[in-house]
C-alpha positions in Angstrom: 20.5 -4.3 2.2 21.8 -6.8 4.8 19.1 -6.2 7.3 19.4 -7.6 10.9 17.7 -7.4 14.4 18.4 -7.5 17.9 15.6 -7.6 20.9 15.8 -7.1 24.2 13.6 -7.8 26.9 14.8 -6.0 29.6 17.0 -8.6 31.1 19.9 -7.2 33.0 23.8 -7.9 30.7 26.0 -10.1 33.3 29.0 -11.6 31.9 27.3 -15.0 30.6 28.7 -16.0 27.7 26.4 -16.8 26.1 24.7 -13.6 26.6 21.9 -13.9 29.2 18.3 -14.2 27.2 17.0 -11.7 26.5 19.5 -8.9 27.2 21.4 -7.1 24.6 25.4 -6.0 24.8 27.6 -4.2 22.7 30.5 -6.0 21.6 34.3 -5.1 20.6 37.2 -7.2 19.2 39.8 -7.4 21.2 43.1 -9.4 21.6 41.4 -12.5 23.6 38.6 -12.0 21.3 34.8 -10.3 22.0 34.5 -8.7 24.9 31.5 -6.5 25.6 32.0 -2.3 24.9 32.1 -0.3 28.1 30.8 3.3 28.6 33.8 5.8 27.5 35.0 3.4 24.6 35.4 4.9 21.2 35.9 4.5 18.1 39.7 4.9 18.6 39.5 2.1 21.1 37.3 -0.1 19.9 37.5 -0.3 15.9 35.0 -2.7 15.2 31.7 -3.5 17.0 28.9 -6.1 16.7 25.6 -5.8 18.4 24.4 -9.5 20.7 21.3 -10.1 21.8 21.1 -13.4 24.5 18.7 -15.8 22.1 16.0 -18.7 23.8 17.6 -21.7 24.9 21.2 -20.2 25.5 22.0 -18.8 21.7 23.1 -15.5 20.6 21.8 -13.4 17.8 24.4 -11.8 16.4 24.8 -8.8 14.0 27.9 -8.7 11.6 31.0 -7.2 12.7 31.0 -3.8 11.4 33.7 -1.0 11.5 32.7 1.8 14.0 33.9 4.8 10.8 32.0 2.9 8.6 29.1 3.9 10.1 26.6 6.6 8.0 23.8 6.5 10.1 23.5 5.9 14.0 19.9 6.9 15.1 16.8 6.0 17.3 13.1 6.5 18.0 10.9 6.1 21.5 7.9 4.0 21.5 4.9 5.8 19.9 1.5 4.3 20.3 -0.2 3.1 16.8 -3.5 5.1 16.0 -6.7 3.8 14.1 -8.1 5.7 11.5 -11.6 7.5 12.6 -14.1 8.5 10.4 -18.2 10.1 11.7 -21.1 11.1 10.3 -23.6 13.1 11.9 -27.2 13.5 11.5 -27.8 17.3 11.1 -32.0 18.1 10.5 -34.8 15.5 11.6 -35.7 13.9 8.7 -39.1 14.0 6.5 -42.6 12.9 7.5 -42.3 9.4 5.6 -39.3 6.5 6.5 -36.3 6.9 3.7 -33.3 4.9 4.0 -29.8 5.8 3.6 -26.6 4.4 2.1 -23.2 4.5 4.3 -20.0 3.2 2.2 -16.9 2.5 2.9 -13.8 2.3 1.3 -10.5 1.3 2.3 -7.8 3.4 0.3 -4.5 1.3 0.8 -2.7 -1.5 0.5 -2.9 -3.4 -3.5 -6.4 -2.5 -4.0 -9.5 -0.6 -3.2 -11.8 -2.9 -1.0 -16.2 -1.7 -0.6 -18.6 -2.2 2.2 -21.3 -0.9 2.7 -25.1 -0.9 4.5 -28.4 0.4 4.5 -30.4 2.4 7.4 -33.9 3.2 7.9 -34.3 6.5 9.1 -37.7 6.4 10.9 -40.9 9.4 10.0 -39.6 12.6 11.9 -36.9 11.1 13.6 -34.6 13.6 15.5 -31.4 13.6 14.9 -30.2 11.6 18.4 -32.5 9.2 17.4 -31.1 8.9 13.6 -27.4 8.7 15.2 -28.6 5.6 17.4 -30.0 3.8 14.3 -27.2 4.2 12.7 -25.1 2.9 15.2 -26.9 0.1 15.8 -27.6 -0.6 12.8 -23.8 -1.3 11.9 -23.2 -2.7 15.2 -26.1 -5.5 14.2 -24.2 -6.3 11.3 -22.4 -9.7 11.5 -20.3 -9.5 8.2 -18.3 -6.5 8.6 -14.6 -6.8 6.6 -11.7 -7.2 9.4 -10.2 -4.0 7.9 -13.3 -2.2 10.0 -14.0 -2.5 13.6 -16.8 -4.3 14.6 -18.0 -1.5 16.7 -19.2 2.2 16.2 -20.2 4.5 19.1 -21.9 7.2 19.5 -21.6 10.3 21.6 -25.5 12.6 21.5 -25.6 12.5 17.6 -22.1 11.6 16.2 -21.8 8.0 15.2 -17.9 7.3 15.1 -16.3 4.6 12.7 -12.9 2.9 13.4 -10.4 1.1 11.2 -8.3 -1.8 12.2 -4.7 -1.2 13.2 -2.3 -4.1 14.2 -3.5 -6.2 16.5 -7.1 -5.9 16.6 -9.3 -8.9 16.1 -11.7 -8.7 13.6 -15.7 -9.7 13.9 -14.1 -13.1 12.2 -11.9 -13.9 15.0 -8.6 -13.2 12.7 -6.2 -10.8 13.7 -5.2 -7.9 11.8 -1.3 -8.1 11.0 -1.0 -5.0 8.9 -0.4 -1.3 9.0 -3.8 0.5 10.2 -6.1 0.8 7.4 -6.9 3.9 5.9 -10.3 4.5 4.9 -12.8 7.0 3.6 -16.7 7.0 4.1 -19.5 8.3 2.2 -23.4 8.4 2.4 -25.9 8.6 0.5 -28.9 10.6 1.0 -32.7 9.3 0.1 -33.5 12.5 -2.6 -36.8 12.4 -1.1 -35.9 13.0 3.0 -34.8 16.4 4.2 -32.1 14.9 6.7 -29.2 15.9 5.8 -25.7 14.2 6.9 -22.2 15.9 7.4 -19.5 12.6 7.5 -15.8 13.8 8.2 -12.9 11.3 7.5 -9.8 11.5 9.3 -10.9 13.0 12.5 -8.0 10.9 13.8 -5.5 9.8 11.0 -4.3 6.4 10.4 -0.2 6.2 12.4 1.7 2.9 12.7 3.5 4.3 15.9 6.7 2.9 16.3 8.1 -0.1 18.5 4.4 -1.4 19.2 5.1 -5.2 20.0 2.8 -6.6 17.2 4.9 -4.5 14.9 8.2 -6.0 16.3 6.6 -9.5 16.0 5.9 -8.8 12.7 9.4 -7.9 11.9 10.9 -10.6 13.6 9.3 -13.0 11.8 9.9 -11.7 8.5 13.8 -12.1 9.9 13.5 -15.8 10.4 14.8 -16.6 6.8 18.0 -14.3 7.2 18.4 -15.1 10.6 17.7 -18.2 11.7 17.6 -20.0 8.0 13.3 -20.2 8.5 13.4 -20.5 4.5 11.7 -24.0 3.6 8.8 -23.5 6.1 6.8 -26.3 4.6 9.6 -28.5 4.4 10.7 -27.3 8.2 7.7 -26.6 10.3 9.6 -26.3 13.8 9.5 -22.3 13.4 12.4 -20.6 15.8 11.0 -19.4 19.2 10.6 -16.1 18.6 12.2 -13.4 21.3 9.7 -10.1 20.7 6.5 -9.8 22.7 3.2 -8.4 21.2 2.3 -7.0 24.6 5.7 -5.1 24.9 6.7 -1.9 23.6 10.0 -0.9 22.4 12.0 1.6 21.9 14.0 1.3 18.2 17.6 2.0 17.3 19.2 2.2 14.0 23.0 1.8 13.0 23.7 1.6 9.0 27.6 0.8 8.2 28.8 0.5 4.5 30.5 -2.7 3.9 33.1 -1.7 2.0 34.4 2.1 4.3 32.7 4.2 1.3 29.7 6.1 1.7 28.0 4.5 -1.1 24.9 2.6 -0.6 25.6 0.4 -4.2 28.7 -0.3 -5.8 27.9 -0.8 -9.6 24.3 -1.7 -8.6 25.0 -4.2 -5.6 24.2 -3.2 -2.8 26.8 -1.8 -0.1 24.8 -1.5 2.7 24.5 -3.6 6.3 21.6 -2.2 8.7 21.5 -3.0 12.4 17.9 -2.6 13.9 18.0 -2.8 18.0 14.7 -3.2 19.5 15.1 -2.6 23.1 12.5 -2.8 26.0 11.0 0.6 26.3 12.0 2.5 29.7 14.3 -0.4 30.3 17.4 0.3 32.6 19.1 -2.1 31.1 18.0 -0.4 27.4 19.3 3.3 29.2 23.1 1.0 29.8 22.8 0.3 26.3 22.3 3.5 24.8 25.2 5.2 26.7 27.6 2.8 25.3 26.3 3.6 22.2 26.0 7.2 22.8 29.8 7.6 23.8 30.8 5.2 20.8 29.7 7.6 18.6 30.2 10.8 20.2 31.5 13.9 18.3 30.2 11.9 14.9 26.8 11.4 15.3 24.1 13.1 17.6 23.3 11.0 21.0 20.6 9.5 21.4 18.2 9.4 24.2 14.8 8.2 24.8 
């Protein structure tokens, strides 16, 4: 799949040519050449279409030309927040005359491999089970060689000691950053045979969701566009990497066109694929982003459902 991307910023479409930085235009070939699509055009007017985004330092990022009824898919999703992975354990009965530890584990449950940590508490002689939550919190929060897939930091709220996995974007206990999906994890205990505190630990309280549009995300994506887009292949041999044009601290709201680049509706022709995808990553809220989708929205109309977010 020929996969491209456009981002906008939020900036306001003139009539530069070059398009301004950082705003994003529709375009349509006409007899003096591109001109940019206005609200009302169709397919019928405007045959083929390319999608331009206004690039640092005066260049445009361009998307293929593609034919408007070669289109299979024309689609979009608003900015959704991205949501770490909790996991709790609470302390349950006050625990046996004599001081027992206990074992926490943890295990994180994607990506290539299973990765382990885990750490020991001391659950003090009669210890109520406020007090056994506390220990374990600080405890963990003592540690200084947790993995970056785990925040740093538990809390605890009377009893419940509450666990968190990293999603994009956090910085670990090392000082890296995580740059993956959130982490997905389960934990366990273990119980000292000989202390009568029991534990009940319940994993997923809040699941593990990328989101969509969240700026690290978009970052992410851009950069793994740097070799199809801006020729980034050799990056030893060319260190100068391309400015990049998406924000961490800004959200987005996502559109999707997929054409066919041959008219069929085939996504492989004899096992080569047939396929050109157009991702649009437009400030969230933006009116500039709401100009955008219209032109879109009556491009496609009576083929495709709008789309408004």
């Amino acid at each position: 799949m020929a996969r491209h991307l456009i981002i906008g910023d939020g900036t306001a479409r003139g009539t530069a040519n070059p398009v301004e930085d950082g705003a994003i235009t529709i375009q349509k070939m006409s007899a003096s050449g591109p001109t940019d699509l206005v609200v009302g055009d169709s397919i019928t007017d405007a045959p083929m279409i390319r999608i331009v985004g206004g690039g640092k330092d005066g260049k445009n990022v361009v998307s293929p030309w593609i034919y408007g009824r070669d289109v299979i898919n024309y689609s979009g999703v608003a900015f959704s927040d991205a949501a770490a992975q909790t996991s709790t354990i609470l302390p349950v009965t006050t625990s046996a005359a004599a001081s027992k530890d206990i074992e926490l584990k943890f295990i994180k449950t994607i990506g290539p491999r299973q990765e382990f940590f885990k750490f020991n508490v001391t659950i003090g002689a009669s210890t109520a089970v406020n007090d056994a939550g506390a220990a374990i919190r600080d405890a963990y929060n003592a540690l200084d060689n947790v993995p970056d897939w785990l925040n740093p930091t538990a809390s605890l709220s009377t009893a419940t000691v509450t666990f968190t996995g990293a999603k994009r974007g956090d910085v670990a206990q090392s000082g890296n950053t995580w740059d993956y999906e959130p982490v997905v994890f389960k934990l366990l205990v273990s119980d000292n045979p000989t202390t009568t505190q029991t534990y009940t630990v319940v994993n997923h309280v809040v699941d593990a969701t990328p989101g969509y549009g969240d700026g690290n995300a978009i970052v992410a994506f851009e950069e793994s566009q740097l070799g199809n887009q801006a020729g980034f292949y050799f990056r030893g041999h060319l260190p100068q990497k391309p400015t990049l044009m998406s924000d961490k601290d800004t959200n987005y709201d996502m559109y999707s066109i997929v054409a066919t680049k041959d008219g069929s509706s085939a996504s492989q022709i004899n096992g080569v694929d047939n396929l050109i995808e157009i991702n649009v990553a437009a400030k969230e809220g933006d009116a500039d982003s709401a100009i955008f989708e219209a032109k879109l929205n009556g491009y496609f109309a009576g083929v495709f459902p709008s789309v408004v977010l």
